[in-house]
N, C-alpha and C positions, 0 to 999 in steps of 0.2 A: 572297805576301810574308808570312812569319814573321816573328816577334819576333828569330830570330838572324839575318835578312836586313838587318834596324835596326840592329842593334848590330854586325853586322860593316860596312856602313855607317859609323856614330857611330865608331867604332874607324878607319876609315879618316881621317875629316877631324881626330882629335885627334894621330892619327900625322902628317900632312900639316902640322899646326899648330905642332908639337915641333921636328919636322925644322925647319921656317922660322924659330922660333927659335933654335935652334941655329944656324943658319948666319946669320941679322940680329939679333941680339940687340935692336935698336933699330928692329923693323920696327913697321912703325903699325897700327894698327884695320882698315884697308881691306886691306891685304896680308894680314892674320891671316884676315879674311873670304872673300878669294880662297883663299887656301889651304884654307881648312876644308871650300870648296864640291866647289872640286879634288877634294881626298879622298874625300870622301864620293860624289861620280861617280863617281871609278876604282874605287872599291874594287864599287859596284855592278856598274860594268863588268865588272868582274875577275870578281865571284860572276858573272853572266850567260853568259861566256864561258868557264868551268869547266863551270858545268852544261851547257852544250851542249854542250863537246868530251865531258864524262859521259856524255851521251845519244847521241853519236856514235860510243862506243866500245860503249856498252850493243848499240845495232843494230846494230854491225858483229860482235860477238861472237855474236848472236842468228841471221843471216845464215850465221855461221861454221857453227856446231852444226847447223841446216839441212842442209848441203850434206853 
């Protein structure tokens, strides 16, 4: 885990946090917290599931050149 692995993280839960006010203007402490946590999952999710479909194309491409 790098430094841009955090930050595109941090950058997930401040998006997640935006979005929620935008849509509740009047949301509380505890929904701001959900949402922030939210974000900052998916967005690791997100990077986690990039790189592997990355490395699934890398070895299918690798595979390919073989044959």
């Amino acid at each position: 885990m790098g430094i841009l692995d955090k930050v595109g993280e941090v950058v997930g839960a401040v998006a997640a946090v935006e979005a929620l006010e935008k849509v509740d203007s009047d949301a509380g402490l505890l929904a701001k917290a959900a949402a922030a946590v939210a974000g900052f999952e998916g967005a690791g999710k997100l990077e986690e599931t990039l790189e592997k479909k990355d490395d699934d194309t890398q070895a299918t491409d690798g595979a390919d050149s073989q044959a």
